[in-house]
ZAMARGU-4260 file (C-alpha; in steps of 0.2 Angstrom, whole numbers, plus 5000, padded with zeros to 4 digits):
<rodrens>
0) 4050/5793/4368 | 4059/5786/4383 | 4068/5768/4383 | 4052/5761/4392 | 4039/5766/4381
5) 4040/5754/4369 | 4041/5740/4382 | 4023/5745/4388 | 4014/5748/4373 | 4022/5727/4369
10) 4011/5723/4386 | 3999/5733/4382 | 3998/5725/4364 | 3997/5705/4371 | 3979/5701/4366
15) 3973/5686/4379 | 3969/5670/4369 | 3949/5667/4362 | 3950/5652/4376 | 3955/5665/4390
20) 3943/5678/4386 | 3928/5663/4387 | 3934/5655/4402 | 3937/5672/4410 | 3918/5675/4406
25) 3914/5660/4414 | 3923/5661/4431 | 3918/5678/4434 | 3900/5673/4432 | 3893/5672/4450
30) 3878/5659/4445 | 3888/5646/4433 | 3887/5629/4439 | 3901/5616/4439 | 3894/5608/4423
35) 3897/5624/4411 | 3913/5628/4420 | 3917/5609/4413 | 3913/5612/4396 | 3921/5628/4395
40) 3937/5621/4404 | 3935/5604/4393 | 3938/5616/4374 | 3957/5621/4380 | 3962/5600/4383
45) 3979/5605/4388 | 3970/5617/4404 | 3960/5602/4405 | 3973/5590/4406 | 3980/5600/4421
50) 3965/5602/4429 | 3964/5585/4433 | 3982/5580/4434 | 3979/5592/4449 | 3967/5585/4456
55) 3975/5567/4454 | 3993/5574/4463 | 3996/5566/4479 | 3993/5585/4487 | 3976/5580/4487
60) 3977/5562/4489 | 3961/5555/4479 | 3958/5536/4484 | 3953/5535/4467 | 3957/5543/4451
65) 3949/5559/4444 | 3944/5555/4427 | 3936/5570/4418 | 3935/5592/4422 | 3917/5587/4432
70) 3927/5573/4444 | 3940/5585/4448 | 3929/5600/4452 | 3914/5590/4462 | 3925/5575/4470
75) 3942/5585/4474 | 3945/5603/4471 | 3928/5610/4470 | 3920/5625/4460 | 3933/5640/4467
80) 3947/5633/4468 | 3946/5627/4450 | 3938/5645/4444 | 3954/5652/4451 | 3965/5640/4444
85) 3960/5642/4428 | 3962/5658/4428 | 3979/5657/4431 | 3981/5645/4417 | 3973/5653/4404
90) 3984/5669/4408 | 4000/5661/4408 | 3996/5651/4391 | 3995/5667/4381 | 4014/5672/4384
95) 4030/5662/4375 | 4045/5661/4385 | 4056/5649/4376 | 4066/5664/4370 | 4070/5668/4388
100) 4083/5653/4394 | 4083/5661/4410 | 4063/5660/4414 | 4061/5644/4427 | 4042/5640/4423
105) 4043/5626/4436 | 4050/5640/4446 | 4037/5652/4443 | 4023/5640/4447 | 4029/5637/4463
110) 4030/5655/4470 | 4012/5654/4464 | 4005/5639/4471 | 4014/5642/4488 | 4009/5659/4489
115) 3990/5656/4485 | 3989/5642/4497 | 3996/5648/4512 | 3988/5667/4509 | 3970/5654/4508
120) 3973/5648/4525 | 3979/5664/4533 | 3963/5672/4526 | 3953/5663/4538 | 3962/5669/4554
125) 3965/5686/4551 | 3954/5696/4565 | 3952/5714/4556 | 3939/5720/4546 | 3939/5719/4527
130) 3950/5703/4529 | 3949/5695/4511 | 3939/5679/4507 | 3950/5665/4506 | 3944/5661/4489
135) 3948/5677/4485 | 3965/5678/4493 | 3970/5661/4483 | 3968/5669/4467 | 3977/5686/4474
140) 3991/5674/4478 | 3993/5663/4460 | 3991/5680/4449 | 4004/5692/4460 | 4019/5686/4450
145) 4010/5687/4432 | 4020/5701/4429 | 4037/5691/4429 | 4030/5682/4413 | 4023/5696/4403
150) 4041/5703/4402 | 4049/5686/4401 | 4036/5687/4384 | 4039/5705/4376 | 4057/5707/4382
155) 4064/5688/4382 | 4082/5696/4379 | 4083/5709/4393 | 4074/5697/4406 | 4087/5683/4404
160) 4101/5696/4409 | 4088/5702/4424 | 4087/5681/4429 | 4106/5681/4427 | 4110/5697/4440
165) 4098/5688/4452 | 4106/5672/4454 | 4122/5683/4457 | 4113/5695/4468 | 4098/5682/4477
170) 4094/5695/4492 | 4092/5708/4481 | 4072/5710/4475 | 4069/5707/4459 | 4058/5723/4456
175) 4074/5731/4459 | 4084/5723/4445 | 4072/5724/4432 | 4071/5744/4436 | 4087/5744/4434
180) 4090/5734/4418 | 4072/5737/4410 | 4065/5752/4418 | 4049/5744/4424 | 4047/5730/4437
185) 4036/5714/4437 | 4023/5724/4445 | 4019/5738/4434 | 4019/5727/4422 | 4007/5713/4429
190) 3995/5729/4431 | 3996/5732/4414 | 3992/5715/4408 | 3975/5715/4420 | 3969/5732/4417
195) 3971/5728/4398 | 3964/5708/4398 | 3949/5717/4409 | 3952/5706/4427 | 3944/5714/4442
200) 3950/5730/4451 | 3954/5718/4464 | 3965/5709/4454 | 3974/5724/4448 | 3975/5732/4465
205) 3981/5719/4474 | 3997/5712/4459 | 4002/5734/4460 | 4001/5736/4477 | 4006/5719/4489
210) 4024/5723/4489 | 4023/5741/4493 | 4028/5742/4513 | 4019/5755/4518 | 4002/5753/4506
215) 3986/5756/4518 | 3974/5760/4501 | 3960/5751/4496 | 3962/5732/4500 | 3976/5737/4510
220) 3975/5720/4518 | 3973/5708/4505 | 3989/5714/4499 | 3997/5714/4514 | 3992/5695/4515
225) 4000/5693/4498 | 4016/5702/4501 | 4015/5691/4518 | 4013/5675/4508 | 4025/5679/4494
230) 4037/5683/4507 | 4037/5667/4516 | 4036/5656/4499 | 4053/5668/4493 | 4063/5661/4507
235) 4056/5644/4508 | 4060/5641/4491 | 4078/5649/4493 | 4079/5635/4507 | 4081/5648/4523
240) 4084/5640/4537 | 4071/5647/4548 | 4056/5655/4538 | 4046/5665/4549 | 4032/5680/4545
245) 4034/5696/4546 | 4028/5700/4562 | 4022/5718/4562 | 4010/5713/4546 | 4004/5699/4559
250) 4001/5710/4571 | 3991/5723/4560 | 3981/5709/4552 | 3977/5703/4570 | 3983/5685/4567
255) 3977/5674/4581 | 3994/5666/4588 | 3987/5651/4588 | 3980/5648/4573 | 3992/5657/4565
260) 4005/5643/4572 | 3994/5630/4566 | 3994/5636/4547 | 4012/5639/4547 | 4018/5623/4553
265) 4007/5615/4541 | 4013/5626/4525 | 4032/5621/4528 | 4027/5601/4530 | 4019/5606/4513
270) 4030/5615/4504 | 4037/5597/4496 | 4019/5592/4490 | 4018/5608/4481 | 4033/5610/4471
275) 4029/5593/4466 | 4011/5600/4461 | 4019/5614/4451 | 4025/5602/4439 | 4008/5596/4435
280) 4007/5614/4428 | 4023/5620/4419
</rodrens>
């Protein structure tokens, strides 16, 4: 048995929470309405309590306060962008990583929310066919890093040293450390946690696939928005001076220039609004 065996049949072993499993039901039905999405959200209170602590940040800028799951999905956020949210929350909530000094959750959250919200907003001016919804490429964007916490859970010990060569090495990629020190990167290991909690071959396709370069299978450019996105979020977050895309992805996805300039110059007067957001969810 090799060294990395063990460490995937740990993944393979995390059972989501009862919560997940019911709200997963619920956001993947097509015809539920916002008042049983409420319900369901309202039986975990802490992903309440986030819910609408989200859509009270000043992000969104509500005149008036959201009081209750219904307020924040009718008057703020609306029925997707919640689904997707939730989502994410309920995956997160089933991993501990207290063990794991070097796990930043704040930070983690932030890669997530950046991601997801600029890949949203590309979707919508990318000029190819099979261009992914926006709704879609929002979740794509929140779950791409799940991965990171999954090890941060099974292998709490291993994935501090990981953080720690990081910090030391910061333009190395991560997936290249944790091969190194662990023998399976953040990807694989995301897959593994989808494929096993049962979230769409989307889903799965999209956490094993966005950082590959060269990837053209199934999807190919949702992923490419993701790895885009991820990209973009990377260096704003490591404070780069001038944060630009990768222009030979923008060029394949048929970006209009315009638009395209529009979305970008937006995301970096954002970027503030949403780290501040994160917090709302660590």
């Amino acid at each position: 048995m090799s060294d990395v065996e063990p460490l995937v049949r740990r993944l393979k072993e995390i059972p989501p929470l009862a919560e997940m499993q019911s709200m997963l039901k619920a956001v993947s039905d097509d015809n539920v309405d916002f008042q049983e999405l409420a319900k369901v959200i309202e039986s975990s209170p802490p992903i309440a309590a986030r819910i609408i602590k989200v859509a009270n940040s000043a992000f969104y800028g509500l005149p008036s306060r959201a009081n209750s799951v219904k307020d924040a999905i009718i008057r703020v956020l609306g029925l997707d962008l919640v689904r997707s949210l939730v989502v994410a929350l309920a995956a997160s909530s089933s991993f501990r990583t207290d063990k794991c000094p070097g796990f930043d959750t704040h930070q983690y959250w932030c890669s997530a929310l950046l991601t997801a919200h600029l890949a949203r907003r590309l979707a919508r001016v990318i000029g190819i066919e099979g261009a992914p919804d926006p709704e879609d490429a929002y979740l794509n964007g929140l779950l791409h890093n799940i991965g990171v916490i999954a090890l941060a859970h099974v292998s709490p010990e291993e994935m501090d040293a990981v953080f720690t060569l990081a910090k030391r090495e910061p333009e190395r990629p991560l997936h290249d450390i944790e091969t190194q020190m662990i023998g399976l990167d953040h990807r694989q290991a995301g897959v593994l946690i989808a494929a096993q909690w049962g979230m769409p071959d989307t889903i799965q396709t999209n956490i094993g696939n966005f950082a590959t370069l060269d990837y053209r299978g199934p999807q190919w450019p949702a992923c490419m928005l993701t790895r885009v996105c991820a990209e973009w979020t990377r260096q704003s977050l490591a404070g780069a001076a001038d944060v630009r895309l990768d222009t030979t992805a923008v060029g394949e996805l048929k970006m209009d220039a315009g638009d395209l300039n529009a979305v970008i110059d937006s995301a970096h007067q954002e970027v503030q609004s949403i780290i501040d957001l994160a917090k709302m969810l660590t």
